[in-house]
N, C-alpha and C positions, 0 to 999 in steps of 0.2 A: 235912644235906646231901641233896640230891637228885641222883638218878641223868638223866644226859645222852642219852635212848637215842639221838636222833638223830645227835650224835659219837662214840656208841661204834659205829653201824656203819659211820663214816667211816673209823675208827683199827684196826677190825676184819681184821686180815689176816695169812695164813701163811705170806707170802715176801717177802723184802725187808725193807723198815722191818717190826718184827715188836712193837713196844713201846717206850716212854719212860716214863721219872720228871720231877718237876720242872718238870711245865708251866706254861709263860708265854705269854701274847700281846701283843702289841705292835699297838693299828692303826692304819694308816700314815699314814690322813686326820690324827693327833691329837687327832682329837675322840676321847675316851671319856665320853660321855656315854650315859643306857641307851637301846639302839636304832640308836647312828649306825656300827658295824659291817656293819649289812645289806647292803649295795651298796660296801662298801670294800675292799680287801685290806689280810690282816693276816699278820704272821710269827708263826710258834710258834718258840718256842726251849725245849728241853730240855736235861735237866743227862745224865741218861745213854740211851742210847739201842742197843735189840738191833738185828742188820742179821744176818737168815740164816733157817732155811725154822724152821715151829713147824707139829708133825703133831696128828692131831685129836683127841686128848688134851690141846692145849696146852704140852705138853713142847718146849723149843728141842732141835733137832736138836746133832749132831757138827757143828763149821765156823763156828756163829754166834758174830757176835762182838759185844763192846761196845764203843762210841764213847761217850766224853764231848764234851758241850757240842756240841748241834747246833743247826740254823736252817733252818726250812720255811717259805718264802714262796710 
């Protein structure tokens, strides 16, 4: 497997959406073919997902919580 670095500093962040398992994409054109993503929007759906502040350690704060089954369009 190879590491995504250009997604992981999309996904990179310490408030708000703070982390997901169980990623999926969906793109919306229906073509999945390789390539025809680039200019389309796509949904991500996750199975669980943290929402609350992560300090620069990486540690989730007091407050954050977890959501199942979520959808980023």
């Amino acid at each position: 497997m190879e590491r995504a670095v250009d997604w992981e500093s999309l996904f990179s962040r310490s408030l708000g959406w703070t982390g997901a398992d169980g990623i999926y994409w969906i793109l919306l054109s229906g073509n999945e073919s390789p390539g025809s993503g680039t200019n389309g929007r796509t949904w991500f759906v996750f199975s669980d997902t943290f929402i609350g502040e992560v300090n620069d350690s990486g540690e989730r704060l007091p407050g954050s919580t977890l959501v199942n089954s979520t959808l980023v369009g």
